[in-house]
N, C-alpha and C positions, 0 to 999 in steps of 0.2 A: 442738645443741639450742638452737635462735636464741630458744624461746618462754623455757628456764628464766636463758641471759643478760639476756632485756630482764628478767625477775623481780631479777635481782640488781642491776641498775645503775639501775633504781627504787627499791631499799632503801638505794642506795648515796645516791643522793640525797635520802633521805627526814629532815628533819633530825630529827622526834620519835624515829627510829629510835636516829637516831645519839647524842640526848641522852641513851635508856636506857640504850644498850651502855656507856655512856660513866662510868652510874653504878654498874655491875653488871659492869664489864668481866674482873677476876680469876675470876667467878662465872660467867662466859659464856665462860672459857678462852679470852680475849686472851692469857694467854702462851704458847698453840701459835701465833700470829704476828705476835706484838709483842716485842721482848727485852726490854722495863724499861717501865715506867710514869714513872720517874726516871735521871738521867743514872748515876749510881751503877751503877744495877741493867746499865742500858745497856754502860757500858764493862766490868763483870765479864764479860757474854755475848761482846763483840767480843773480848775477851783469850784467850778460849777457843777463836774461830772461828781466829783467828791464830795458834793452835797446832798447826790443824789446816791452817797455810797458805795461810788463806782473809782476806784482806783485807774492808771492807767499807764501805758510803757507808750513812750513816744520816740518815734521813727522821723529823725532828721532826713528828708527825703533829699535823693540825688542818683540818678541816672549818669550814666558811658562816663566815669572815671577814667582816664586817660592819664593822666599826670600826675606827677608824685605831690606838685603843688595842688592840686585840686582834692587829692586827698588828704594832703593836712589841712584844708579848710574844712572838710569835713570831720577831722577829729577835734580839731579847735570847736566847730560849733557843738557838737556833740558832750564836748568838755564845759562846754556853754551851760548849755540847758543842764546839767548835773547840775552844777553851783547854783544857777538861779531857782532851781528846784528844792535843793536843800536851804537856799536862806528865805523861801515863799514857805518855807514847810508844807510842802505837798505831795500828796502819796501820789508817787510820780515814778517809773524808772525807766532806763530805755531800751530801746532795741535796734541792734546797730548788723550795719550788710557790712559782710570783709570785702566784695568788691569795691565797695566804695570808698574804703580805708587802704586799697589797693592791691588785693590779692592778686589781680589780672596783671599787675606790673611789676611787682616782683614779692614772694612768699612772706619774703624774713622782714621785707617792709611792714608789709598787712600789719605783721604779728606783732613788731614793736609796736606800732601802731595803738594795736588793740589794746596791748598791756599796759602802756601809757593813762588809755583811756579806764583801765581797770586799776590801776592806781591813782587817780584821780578820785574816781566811784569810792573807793575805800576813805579818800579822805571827806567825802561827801556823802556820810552816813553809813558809808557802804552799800551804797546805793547797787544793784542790782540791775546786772547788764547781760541780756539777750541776745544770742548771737542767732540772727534769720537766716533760716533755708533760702537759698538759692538754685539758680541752673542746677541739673543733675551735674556737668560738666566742672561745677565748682565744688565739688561734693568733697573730694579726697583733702583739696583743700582749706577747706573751711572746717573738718573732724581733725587734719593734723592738728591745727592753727589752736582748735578746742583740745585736744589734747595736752597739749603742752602747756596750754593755759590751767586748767581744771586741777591741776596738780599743785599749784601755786596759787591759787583764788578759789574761794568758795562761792563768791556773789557772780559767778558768772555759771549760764543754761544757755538751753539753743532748742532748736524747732524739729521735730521731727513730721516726715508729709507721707500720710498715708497712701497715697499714689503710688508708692514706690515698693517695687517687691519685696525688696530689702528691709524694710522700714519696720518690722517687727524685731529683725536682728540688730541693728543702728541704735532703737531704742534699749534693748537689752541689756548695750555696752553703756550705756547711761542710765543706768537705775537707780545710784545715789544723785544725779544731778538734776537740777529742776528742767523741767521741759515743758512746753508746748507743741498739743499735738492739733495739726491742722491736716486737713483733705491735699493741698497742694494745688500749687495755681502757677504752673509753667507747664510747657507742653513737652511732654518727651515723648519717647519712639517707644514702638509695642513692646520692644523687647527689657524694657527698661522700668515701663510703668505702666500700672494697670488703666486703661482706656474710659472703660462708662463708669457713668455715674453708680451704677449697682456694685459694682465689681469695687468702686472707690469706698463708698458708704460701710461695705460690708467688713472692709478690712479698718477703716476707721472705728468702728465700733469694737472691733478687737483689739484694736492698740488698746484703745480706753482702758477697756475691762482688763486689762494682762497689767496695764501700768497703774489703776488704781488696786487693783488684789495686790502688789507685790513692790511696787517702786519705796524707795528710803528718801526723796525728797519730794519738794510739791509740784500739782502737777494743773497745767492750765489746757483747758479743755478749748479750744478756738471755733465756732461752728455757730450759725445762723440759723441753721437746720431744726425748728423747732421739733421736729420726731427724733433727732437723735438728742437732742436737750432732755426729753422727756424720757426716753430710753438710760439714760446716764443718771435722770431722778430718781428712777425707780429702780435702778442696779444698787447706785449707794445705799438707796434706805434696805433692798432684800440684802444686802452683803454688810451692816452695819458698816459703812466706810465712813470715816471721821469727814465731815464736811471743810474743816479747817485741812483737809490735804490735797485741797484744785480748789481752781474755782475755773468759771467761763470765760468767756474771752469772746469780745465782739469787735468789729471794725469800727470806728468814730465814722459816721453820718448813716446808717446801715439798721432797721430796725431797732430803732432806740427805746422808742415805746415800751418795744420787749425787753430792752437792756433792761429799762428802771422797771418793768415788770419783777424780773428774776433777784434782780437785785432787792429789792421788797419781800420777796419770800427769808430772806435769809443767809440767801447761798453767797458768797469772796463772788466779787466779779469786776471786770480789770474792761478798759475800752483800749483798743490800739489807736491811741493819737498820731496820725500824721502832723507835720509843719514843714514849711517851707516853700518856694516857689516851682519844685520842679517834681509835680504831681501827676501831670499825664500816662506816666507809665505804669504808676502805681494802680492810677485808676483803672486802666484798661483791664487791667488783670484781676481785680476785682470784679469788673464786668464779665470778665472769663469766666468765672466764678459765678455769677448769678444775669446772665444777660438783662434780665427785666427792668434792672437798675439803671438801662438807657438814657430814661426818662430823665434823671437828675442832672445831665448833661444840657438835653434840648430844652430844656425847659427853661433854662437860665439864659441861653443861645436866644433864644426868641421873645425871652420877657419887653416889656414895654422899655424898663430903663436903661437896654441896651441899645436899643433901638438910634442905629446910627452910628455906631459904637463897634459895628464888625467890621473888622480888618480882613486883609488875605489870611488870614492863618486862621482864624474863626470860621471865614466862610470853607476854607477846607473841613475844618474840623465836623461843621454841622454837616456837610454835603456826604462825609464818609459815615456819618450817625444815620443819618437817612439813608443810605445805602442798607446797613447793618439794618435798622428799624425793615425797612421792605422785606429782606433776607429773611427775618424773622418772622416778618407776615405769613412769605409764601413757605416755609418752613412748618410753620404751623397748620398750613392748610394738606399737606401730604399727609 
């Protein structure tokens, strides 16, 4: 449904959107996929996933960085969560956006930035730091930035998004370095990235197979898609592929049943932790990603205990759900 994706990566971008969710967020049931608001609330939830043998990288969320001060609060909190992670000892690492460390405002910023934050991580176990795909538009920028890093740090990988034409060649150029491969959850132009869902699937399933036959570091498989999970069981056991060289990778609030499923069989498997209060954009695009998961928005919107409790920015927020939900209806009915 390509009309109700472009609906979600519009809201994802919309920043008044994201200012209300942002003050309404417990109220609009951020915590079906957010684990904390605060680092506290954060490492309570990763203690628990770790019980269930689930490791996890967690994403200091933050939307339209503007400022070079608003980006060092994000590498301070981000410096945060490393330290209290290493003295919680928990199998923890992060995964951090250069926009929001401030590539958009100036390059050499970002980059100290980042390296800052990678010599922190070294002194924190050597804690292992992920560097997330973004916009296609931020792309040159964020392979420089990894560039010059990757040469100087070992604990630091990044995402490659099967969407993208390129993205078998991108991978290539990082064959020693750890990665995550994901489908891709931004909207680009035809010429840029491949459009349906077949056309995405099919090439994701090649990245897999090209980077588990031949990659020299590990490799995290990202996907919800229980047939391509199955398809990637049954490549490693026909190809003997050492289990200990990937594991899965799922979203924290997202099929979890199946998470501690997979995780029970045997297989490394990692949950992407979000924290903090400015979740709406995140979500959307997730939504992008699998519309069906509406439901976890309205449902918290309309519970009993909110009840009294929605402001103007909630009542926008449900009015454009409902919009989306109808879309979806008569969608389905063609």
């Amino acid at each position: 449904m390509p009309v109700v994706k472009d609906i979600f990566i519009a809201l994802s971008n919309n920043k008044f959107m994201n200012e209300s969710a942002k003050r309404m967020g417990p109220a609009l049931g951020a915590n079906k996929v957010v684990a904390g608001v605060d680092i506290d609330s954060t490492i309570e939830t990763v203690e628990k996933l770790n019980m269930k043998g689930i490791s996890c990288t967690l994403d200091n969320l933050g939307e339209f960085v503007t400022s070079r001060q608003e980006a060092l609060e994000a590498q301070q909190n981000i410096v945060e969560i490393m330290r209290r992670n290493y003295n919680a000892n928990i199998d923890a690492h992060v995964s951090i956006k250069l926009t929001q460390l401030g590539l958009n405002i100036d390059r050499e910023f970002a980059y100290q930035n980042t390296r800052e934050i990678l010599l922190k991580a070294h002194e924190y176990g050597n804690t292992f730091v992920n560097i997330d795909a973004e916009k296609f538009e931020d792309l040159v920028g964020i392979t420089e930035i990894i560039d010059r890093l990757k040469g100087e740090f070992k604990n630091v990988g990044t995402v490659i998004q099967a969407y993208l034409y390129d993205s078998m060649n991108i991978m290539g150029k990082y064959s020693d370095v750890r990665l995550r491969l994901v489908k891709g959850a931004y909207k680009e132009a035809s010429h840029i990235a491949y459009q349906t869902k077949e056309e995405i699937d099919q090439n994701y399933i090649k990245l897999i197979e090209r980077r588990l036959l031949t990659a020299k570091a590990f490799t995290s498989i990202a996907t919800h898609d229980h047939n391509i999970i199955n398809h990637v069981k049954q490549f490693v056991k026909d190809n003997n592929i050492d289990r200990n060289s990937f594991e899965f990778q799922m979203l924290f609030g997202f099929r979890t049943d199946y998470a501690y499923q997979i995780a029970s069989e045997g297989y490394n498997f990692c949950m992407y932790v979000p924290f903090g209060q400015d979740w709406f954009g995140y979500f959307m695009r997730r939504l992008a990603e699998r519309p069906q998961n509406i439901n976890l928005m309205l449902l918290d919107i309309f519970n009993k205990k909110n009840k009294g409790k929605i402001t103007f920015g909630a009542t926008l927020l449900a009015g454009v759900s409902i919009l989306i939900v109808g879309g979806i209806s008569l969608l389905k009915k063609k």
